[in-house]
N, C-alpha and C positions, 0 to 999 in steps of 0.2 A: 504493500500500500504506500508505503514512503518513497518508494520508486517513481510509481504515478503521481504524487506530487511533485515529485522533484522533476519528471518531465515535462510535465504542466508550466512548472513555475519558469523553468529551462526556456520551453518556447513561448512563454509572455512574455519574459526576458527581452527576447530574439524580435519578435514582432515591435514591442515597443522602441529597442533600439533602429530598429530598419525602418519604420516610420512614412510617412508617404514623402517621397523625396519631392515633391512642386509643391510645398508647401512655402519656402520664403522668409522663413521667421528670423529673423535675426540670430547670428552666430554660426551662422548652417554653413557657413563658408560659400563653396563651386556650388550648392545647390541653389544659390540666391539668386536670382534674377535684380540685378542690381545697375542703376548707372554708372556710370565713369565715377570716379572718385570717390564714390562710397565704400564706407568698410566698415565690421564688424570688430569690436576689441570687446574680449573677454577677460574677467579677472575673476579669482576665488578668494572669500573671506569666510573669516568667522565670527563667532559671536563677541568676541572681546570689545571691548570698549574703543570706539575709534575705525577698527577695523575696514568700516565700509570705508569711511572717509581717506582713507590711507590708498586703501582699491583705489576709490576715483580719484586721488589727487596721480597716483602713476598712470592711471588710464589717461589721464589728461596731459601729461606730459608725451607717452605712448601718440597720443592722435596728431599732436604738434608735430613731432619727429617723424613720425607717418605722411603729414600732410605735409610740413613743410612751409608750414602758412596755420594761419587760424580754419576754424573750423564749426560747423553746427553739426550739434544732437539731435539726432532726429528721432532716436528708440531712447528706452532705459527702461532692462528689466532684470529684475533680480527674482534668481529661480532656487530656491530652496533643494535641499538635499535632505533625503528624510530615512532615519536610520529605521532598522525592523520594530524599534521601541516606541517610535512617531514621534520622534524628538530629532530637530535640525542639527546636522554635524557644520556642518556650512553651504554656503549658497555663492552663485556663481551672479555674476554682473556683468551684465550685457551692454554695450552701448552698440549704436548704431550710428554711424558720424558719416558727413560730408563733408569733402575737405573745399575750403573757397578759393579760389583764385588767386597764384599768387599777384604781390601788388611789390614795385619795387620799392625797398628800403632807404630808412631817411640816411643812412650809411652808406649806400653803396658808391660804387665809383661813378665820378661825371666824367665825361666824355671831354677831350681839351680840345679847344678851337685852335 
């Protein structure tokens, strides 16, 4: 009998990981139907004090370095991870960003007449 559960739970495993790939949800990476210069950045935290805030301050540094320029958020989801007990071990932070156009720099080099 513990066998057939274990099969069971095996292939709901299975299915929930495979998922319907034209779904689009943010983080999905190649499966996203995305325009030019969007991107997905993920980060894991935990419950400790600060935690999230610490994710998003490197996710924001992450998007800058990625883009290259400023940027808009366009998602933010935070997905919970839920142990066999029903208590959160940590949850995962999803942004979803556009990066904007770059714009020349009040530094950069003039061009000499």
């Amino acid at each position: 009998m513990k066998l057939i559960h274990f099969a069971v739970f095996l292939l709901a495993g299975c299915a929930s990981v495979m998922g319907d790939k034209g779904d689009n949800k943010p983080g999905q990476g190649e499966n996203s139907a995305k325009s030019p210069g969007t991107y997905s950045i993920t980060s894991l935290y935990d419950g400790l004090t600060g935690s999230r805030e610490r994710a998003a301050s490197w996710m924001d540094s992450e998007a800058r370095n990625m883009c290259a320029s400023d940027y808009i958020r366009i998602s933010e989801e935070s997905v919970p991870t839920i142990n066999p007990l029903g208590e959160v071990t940590f949850s995962r932070l999803i942004w979803e960003i556009k990066c904007l156009p770059q714009t020349q720099g009040a530094n950069a080099p003039q061009a000499s007449s």
